[in-house]
C-alpha positions as semicolon CSV with decimal commas, in nm:
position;residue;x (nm);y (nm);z (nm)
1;X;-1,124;-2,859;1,106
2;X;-0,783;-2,696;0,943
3;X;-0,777;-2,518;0,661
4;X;-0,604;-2,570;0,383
5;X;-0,288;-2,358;0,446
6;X;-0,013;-2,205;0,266
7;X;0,258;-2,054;0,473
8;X;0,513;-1,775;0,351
9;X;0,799;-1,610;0,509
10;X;1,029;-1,359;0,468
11;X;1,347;-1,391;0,451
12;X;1,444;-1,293;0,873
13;X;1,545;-1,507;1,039
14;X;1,237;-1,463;1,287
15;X;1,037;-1,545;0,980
16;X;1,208;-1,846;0,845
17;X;1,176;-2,043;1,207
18;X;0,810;-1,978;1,235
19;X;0,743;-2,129;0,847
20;X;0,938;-2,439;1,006
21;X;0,712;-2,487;1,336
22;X;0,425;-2,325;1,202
23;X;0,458;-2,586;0,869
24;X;0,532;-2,895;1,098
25;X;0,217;-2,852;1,301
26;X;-0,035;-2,762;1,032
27;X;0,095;-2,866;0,696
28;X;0,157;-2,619;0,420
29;X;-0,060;-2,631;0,151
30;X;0,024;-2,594;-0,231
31;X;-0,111;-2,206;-0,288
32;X;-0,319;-2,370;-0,547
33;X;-0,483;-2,607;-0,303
34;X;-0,493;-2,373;-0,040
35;X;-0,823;-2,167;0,111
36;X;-0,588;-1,953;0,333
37;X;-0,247;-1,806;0,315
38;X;-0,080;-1,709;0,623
39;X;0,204;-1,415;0,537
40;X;0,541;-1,455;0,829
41;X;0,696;-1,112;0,836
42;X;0,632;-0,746;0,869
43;X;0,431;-0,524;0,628
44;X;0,668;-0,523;0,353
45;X;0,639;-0,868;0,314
46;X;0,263;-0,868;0,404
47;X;0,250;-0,626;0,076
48;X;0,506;-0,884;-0,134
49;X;0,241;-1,161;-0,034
50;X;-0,076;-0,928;-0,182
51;X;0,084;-0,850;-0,491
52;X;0,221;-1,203;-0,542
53;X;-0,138;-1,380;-0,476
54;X;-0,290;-1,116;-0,681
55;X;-0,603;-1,297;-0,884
56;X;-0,639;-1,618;-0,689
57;X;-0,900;-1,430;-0,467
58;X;-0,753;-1,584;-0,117
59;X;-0,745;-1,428;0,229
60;X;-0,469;-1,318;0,334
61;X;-0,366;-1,355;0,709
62;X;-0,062;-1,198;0,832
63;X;0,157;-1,261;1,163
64;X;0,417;-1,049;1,282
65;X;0,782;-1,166;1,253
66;X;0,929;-0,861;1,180
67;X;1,023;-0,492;1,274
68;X;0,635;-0,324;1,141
69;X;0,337;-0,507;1,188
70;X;0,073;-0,224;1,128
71;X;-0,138;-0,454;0,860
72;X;-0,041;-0,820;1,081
73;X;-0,141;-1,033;1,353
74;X;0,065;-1,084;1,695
75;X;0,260;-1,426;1,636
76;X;0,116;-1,762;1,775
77;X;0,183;-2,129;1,692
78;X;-0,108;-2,219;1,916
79;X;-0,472;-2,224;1,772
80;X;-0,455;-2,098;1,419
81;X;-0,727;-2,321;1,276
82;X;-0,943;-2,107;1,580
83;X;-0,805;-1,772;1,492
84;X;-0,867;-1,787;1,138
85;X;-1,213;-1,913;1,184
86;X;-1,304;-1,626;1,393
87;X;-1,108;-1,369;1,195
88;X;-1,243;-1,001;1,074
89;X;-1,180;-0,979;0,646
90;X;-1,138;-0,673;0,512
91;X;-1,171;-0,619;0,160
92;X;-0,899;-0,326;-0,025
93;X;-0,824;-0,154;-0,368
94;X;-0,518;-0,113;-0,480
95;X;-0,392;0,194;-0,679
96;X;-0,322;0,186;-1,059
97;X;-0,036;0,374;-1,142
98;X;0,019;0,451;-1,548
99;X;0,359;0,644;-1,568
100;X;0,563;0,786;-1,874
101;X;0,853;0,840;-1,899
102;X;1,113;1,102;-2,071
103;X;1,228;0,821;-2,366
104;X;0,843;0,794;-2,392
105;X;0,792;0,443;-2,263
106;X;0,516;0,356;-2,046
107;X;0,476;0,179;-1,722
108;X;0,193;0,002;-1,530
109;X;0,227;-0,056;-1,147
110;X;-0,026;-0,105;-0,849
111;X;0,003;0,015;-0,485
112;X;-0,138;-0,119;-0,196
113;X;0,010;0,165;0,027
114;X;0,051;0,421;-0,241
115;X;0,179;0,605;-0,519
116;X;0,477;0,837;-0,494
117;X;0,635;1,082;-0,726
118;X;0,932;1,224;-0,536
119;X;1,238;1,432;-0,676
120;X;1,525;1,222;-0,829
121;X;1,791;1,549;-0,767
122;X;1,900;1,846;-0,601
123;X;1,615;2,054;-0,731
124;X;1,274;2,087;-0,602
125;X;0,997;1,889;-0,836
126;X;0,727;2,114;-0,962
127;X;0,443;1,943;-1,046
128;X;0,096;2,012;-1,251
129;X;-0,200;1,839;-1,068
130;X;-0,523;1,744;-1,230
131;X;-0,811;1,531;-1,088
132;X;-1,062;1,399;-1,301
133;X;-0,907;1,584;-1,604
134;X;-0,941;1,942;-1,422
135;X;-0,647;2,141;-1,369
136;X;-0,689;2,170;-0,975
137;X;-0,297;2,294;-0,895
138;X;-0,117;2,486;-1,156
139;X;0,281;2,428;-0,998
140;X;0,352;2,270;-0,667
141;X;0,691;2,295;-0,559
142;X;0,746;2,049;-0,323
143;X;1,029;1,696;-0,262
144;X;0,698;1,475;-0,401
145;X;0,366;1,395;-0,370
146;X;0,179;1,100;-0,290
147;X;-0,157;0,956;-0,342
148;X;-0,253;0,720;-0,059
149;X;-0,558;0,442;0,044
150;X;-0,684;0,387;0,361
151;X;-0,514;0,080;0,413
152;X;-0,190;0,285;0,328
153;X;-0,260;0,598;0,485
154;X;-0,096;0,506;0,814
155;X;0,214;0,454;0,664
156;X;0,432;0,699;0,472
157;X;0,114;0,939;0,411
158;X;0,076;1,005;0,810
159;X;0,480;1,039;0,811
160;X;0,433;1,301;0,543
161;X;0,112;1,475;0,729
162;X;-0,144;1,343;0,553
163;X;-0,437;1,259;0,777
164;X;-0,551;0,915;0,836
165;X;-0,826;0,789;0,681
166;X;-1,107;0,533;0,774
167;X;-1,074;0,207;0,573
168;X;-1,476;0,249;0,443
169;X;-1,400;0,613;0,380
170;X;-1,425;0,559;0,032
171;X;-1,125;0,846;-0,020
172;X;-0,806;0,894;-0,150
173;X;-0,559;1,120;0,047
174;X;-0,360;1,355;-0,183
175;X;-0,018;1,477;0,081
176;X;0,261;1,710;-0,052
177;X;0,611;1,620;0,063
178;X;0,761;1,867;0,177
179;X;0,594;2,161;0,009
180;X;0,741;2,499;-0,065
181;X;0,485;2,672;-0,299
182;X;0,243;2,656;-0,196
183;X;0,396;2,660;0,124
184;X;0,115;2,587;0,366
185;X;-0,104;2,368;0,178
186;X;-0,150;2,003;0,350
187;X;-0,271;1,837;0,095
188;X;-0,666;1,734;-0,019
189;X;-0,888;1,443;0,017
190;X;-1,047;1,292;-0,319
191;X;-1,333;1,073;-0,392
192;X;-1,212;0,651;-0,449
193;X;-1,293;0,690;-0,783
194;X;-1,126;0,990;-0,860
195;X;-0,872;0,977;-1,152
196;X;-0,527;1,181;-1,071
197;X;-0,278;1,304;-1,334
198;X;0,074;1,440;-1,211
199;X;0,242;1,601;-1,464
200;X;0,604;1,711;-1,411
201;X;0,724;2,054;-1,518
202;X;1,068;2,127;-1,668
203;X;1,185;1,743;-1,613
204;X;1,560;1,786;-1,732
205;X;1,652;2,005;-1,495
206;X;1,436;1,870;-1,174
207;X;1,404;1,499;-1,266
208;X;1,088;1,308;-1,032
209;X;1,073;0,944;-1,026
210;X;0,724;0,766;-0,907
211;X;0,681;0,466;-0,693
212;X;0,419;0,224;-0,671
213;X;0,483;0,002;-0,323
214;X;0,823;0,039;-0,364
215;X;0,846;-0,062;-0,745
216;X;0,999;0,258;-0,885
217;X;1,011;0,421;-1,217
218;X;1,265;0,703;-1,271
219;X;1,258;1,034;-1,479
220;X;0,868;1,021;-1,557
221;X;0,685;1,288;-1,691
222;X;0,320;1,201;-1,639
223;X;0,195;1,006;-1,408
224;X;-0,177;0,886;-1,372
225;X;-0,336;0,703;-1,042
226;X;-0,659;0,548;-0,985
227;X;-0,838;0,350;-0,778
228;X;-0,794;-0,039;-0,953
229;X;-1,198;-0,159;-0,889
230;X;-1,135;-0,419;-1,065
231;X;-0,886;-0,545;-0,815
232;X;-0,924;-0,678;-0,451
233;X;-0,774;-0,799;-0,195
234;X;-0,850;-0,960;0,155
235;X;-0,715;-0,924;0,443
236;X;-0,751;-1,108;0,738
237;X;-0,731;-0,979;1,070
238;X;-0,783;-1,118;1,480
239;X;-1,140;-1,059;1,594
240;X;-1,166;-0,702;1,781
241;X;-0,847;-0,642;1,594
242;X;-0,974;-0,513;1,226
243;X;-0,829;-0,290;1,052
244;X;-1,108;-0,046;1,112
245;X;-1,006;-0,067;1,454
246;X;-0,633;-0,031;1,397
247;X;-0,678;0,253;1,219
248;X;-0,896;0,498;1,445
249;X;-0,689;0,360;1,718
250;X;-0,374;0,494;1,569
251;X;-0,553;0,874;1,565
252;X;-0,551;0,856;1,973
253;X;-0,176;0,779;2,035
């Protein structure tokens, strides 16, 4: 039997054609009526799709019609009712990112991937770190710093040299971009639940902006990150194909 489906696409071209056959064959479901919602794009959009759905506690199942596919399926009119059936869910927590600013207004954001605080100008950031309200890094002169999830670690985390971490891990990955004091450190690993504070020294003369999934807030100076509990989301992935899998897989290439 089909599921109730609703089908979303990107914008690409690629994307847009497969909502049209994909739509004609199955139906596309009212997201309120729907049990399933099948995501037509790459992993940007795949992330759109999360944060849009947010609350209605649907699976999410992603094919790939664009240029990244790291978190979707390989693309298939044929047998969806059979490949969702037999799909692998996997259940993630975003990030909760509380940042203020220099005109003292405050603003709420959550990340999928992860949080960012990277330098708006020609100057270096510095940047006070403190996990679980311990002072843990005095100055770290760096381009940013990012906080990333499992599900997000794979993406501009591994790019910056932050390791890769196991989606039941449990862990946060803390990565320095770029570092230059201290100049070797890579970065630390922190318990899920761990609550991060970034605060940014002298911000008028090295301005830091953060990001939250791409949703960016410019010329903070505080910024705290933790793990949203409260929150979940589920993704759904082609049996064999889990995100588990996808992840330890990427360690060996």
């Amino acid at each position: 039997m089909t599921p109730r489906i609703h089908f979303t696409a990107s914008q690409a071209a690629p994307a847009r054609a497969a909502l049209a056959v994909l739509a004609h064959r199955y139906g596309n479901a009212e997201l309120s009526r729907a049990q399933v919602v099948v995501a037509l794009g790459g992993d940007g959009f795949m992330l759109q799709t999360l944060h849009a759905t947010q609350g209605r506690d649907l699976p999410v199942y992603g094919m790939n019609r664009g240029t990244v596919g790291f978190l979707m399926n390989s693309y298939s009119a044929d047998d969806l009712p059979e490949r969702l059936d037999a799909a692998e869910e996997t259940v993630i927590n975003p990030l909760r990112m509380r940042a203020t600013c220099a005109d003292g207004t405050c603003h709420a954001a959550l990340a999928i991937n992860e949080v960012s605080l990277l330098r708006e100008g020609p100057q270096a950031a510095k940047l006070r770190i403190h996990v679980d309200g311990r002072m843990r890094m005095e100055e770290l002169v760096c381009d940013g710093a990012l906080i990333a999830t499992p599900a997000g670690s794979t993406a501009y985390n591994y790019s910056a040299h932050g390791p890769i971490l196991p989606i039941g891990s449990e862990v946060l990955a803390l990565t320095a971009i770029a570092p230059f004091r201290p100049r070797r450190w890579r970065g630390a690993l922190l318990p899920k639940a761990a609550e991060v504070v970034v605060e940014v020294l002298n911000p008028e003369r090295r301005p830091v902006m953060a990001d939250a999934d791409s949703r960016s807030v410019r010329h903070v100076t505080r910024v705290q990150i933790q793990s949203a509990s409260d929150i979940r989301h589920r993704l759904l992935f082609d049996s064999g194909h889990g995100l588990e899998e996808r992840l330890l897989r990427e360690q060996f290439v």
